[in-house]
C-alpha positions in Angstrom: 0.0 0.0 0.0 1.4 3.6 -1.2 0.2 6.8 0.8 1.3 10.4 -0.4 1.5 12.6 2.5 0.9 16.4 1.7 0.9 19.4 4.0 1.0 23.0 4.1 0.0 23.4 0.6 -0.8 27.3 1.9 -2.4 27.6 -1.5 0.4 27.1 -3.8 -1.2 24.9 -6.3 1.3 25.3 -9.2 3.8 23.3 -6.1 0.6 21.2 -5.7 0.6 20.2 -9.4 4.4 19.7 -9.7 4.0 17.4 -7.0 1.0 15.2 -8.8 2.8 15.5 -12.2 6.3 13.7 -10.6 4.4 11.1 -9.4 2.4 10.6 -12.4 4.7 7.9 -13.6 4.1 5.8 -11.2 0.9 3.7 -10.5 -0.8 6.3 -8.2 -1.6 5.9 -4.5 -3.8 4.1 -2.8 -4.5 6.7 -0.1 -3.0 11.1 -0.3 -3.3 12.6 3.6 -3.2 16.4 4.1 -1.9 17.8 7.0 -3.2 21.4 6.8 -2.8 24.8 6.2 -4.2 24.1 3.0 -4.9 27.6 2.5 -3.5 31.5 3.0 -0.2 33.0 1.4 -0.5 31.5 -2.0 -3.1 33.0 -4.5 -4.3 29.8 -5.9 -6.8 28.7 -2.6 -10.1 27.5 -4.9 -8.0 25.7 -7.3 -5.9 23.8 -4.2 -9.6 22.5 -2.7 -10.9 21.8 -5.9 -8.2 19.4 -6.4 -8.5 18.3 -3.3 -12.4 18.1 -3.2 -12.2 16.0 -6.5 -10.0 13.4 -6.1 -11.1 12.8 -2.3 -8.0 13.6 -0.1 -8.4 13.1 3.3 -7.7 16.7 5.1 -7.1 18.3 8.5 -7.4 22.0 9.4 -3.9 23.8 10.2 -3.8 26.9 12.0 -3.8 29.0 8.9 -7.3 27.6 7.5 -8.9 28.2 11.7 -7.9 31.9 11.0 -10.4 31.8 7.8 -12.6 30.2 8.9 -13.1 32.9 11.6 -13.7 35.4 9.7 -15.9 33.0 7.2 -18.0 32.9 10.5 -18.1 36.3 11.1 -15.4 36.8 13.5 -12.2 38.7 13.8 -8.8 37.9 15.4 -6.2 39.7 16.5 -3.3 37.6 15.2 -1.8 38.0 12.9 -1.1 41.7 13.6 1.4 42.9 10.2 -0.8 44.4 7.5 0.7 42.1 4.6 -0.6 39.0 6.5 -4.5 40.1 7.5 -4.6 41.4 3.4 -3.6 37.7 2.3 -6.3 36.2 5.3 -9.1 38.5 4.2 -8.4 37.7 0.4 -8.5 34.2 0.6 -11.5 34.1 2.9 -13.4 36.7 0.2 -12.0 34.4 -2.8 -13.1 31.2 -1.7 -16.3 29.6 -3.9 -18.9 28.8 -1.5 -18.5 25.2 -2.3 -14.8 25.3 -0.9 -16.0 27.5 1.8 -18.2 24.8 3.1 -15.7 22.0 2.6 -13.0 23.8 4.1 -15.6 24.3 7.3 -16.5 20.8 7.7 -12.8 19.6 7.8 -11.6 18.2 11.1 -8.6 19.3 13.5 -7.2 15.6 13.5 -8.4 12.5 12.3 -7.8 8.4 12.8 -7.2 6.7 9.6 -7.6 2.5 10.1 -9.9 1.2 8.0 -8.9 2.6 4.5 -5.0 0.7 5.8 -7.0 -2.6 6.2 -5.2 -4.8 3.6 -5.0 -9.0 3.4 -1.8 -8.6 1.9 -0.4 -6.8 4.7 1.2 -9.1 7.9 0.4 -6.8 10.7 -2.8 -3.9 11.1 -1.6 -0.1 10.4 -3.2 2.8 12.3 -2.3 5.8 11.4 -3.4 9.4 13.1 -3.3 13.0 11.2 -2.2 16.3 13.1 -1.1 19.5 12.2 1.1 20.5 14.9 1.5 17.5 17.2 -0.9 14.9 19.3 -0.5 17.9 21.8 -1.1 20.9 20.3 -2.4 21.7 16.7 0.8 24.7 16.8 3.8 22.5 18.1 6.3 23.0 16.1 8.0 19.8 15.8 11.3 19.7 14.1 14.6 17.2 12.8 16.4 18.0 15.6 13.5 17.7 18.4 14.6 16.3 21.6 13.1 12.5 21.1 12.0 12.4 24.6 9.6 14.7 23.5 8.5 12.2 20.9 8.7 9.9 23.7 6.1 11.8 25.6 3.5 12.7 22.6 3.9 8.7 21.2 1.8 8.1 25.3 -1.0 10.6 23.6 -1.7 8.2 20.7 -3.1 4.5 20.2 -2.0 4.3 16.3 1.3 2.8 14.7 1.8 6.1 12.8 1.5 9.6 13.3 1.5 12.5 10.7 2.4 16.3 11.7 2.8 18.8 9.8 3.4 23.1 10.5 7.1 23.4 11.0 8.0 22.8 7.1 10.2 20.6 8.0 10.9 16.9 7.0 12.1 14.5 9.4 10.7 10.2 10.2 11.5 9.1 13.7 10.7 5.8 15.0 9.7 5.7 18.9 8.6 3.5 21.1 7.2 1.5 17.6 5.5 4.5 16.7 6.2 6.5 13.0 6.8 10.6 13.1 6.4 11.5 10.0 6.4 15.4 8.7 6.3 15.4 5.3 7.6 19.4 4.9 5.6 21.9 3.1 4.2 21.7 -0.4 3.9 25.3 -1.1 6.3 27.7 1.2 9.0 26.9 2.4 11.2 27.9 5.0 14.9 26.7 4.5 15.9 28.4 1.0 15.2 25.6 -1.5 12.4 26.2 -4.1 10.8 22.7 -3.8 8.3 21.1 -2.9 7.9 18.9 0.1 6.0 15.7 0.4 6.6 12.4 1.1 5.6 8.8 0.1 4.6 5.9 3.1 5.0 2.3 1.6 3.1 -0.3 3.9 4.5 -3.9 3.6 4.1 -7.1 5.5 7.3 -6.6 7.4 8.1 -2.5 7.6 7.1 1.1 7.2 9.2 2.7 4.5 9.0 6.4 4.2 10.4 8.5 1.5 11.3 12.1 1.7 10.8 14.2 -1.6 11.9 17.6 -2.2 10.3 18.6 -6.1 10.8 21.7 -8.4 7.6 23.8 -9.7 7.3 26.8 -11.5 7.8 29.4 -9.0 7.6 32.3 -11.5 4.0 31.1 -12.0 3.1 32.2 -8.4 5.1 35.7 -8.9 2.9 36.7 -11.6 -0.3 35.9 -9.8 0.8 37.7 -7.0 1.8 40.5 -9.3 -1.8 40.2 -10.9 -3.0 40.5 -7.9 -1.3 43.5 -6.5 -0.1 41.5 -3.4 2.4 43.1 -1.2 6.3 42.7 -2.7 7.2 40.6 0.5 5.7 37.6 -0.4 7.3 37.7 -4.4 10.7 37.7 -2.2 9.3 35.0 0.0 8.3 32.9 -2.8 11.5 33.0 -4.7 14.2 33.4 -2.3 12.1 29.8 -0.5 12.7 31.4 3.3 10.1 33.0 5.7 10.1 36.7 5.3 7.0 37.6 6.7 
């Protein structure tokens, strides 16, 4: 069984579509997990859910998509405070068809993913549980380089064999106490200077869990120019480009 584990697409969809044309080649997936933040940043938010929407990804909300959903509801918040971050929040909520508003609305904060693992093929049963930040706290950052007593501590929180995360952008699979920590980075902004793609491919067999790490190129200039379009702030043309956090 082949899962593709997605996260943080942040509405990037030209990263989104580099990532479904690499794998193209292959035979396809039996199963693609988001991990959030699906939305906010990148000016392509109806054409990341409708691609998510069609082909039936299983999602979670990240703390970008709560924030528009608030004001979706009516509601304000006071975080983000910088100007160049509440214009790309109230764009995106304003944007959104009502069809994606609604399914971005009904999403869940975590979800349990047994059955759809359930194989005859496979030796042993896989569970496998989706958060954004961590078991803990939906805006944990959890990193590489995380102390693994902490993943000692959050591996007590959880009754599956695998565990998702996603919001710190960064890759990492750690194995504790039989339990698989798998961030798959960010699809669509990324944080450590490389303009790729992050995602990451789970192979379930009889005997292991084998996780692979992808880092993809996509046609970043395609995102400048909607920006541009647009007239988004200049920051996030920077951020785009340059790959890093500048906001």
């Amino acid at each position: 069984m082949r899962i593709l584990l997605i996260s943080d697409i942040h509405a990037n969809f030209p990263a989104l579509q580099a990532v479904i044309n690499y794998f193209k080649k292959n035979n396809g997936f039996d199963l693609v997990l988001n991990g959030g933040d699906t939305t906010v940043y990148g000016p392509f938010p109806n054409q990341t859910i409708d691609w998510l929407r069609e082909q039936q990804v299983l999602s979670i909300l990240g703390n970008t998509d709560h924030h528009v959903i608030k004001l979706l509801n009516g509601k304000t918040f006071k975080k983000p405070g910088k100007a160049e971050k509440r214009i790309m929040y109230g764009w995106t909520a304003a944007e959104l068809s009502s069809v994606n508003r609604s399914w971005l609305i009904k999403q869940p904060d975590a979800r349990t993913v047994s059955q759809q693992l359930l194989n005859p093929d496979l030796r042993q049963d896989y569970s496998l549980s989706m958060f954004h930040g961590s078991p803990a706290d939906r805006e944990e950052f959890l990193f590489f380089n995380t102390p693994m007593c902490r993943f000692e501590e959050l591996a007590s929180l959880v009754s599956t064999n695998i565990v998702t995360v996603g919001h710190s952008h960064q890759q990492f699979h750690h194995q504790k106490n039989g339990i698989h920590f798998i961030n798959p980075g960010s699809v669509g902004r990324m944080f450590d200077g490389k303009v790729k793609a992050g995602c990451a491919v789970v192979t379930l067999t009889k005997d292991m869990v084998e996780v692979e790490l992808h880092r993809i190129s996509y046609p970043v200039e395609e995102v400048v120019a909607e920006l541009r379009r647009l007239h988004f702030p200049s920051i996030y043309v920077e951020m785009y480009r340059r790959g890093r956090k500048l906001n």
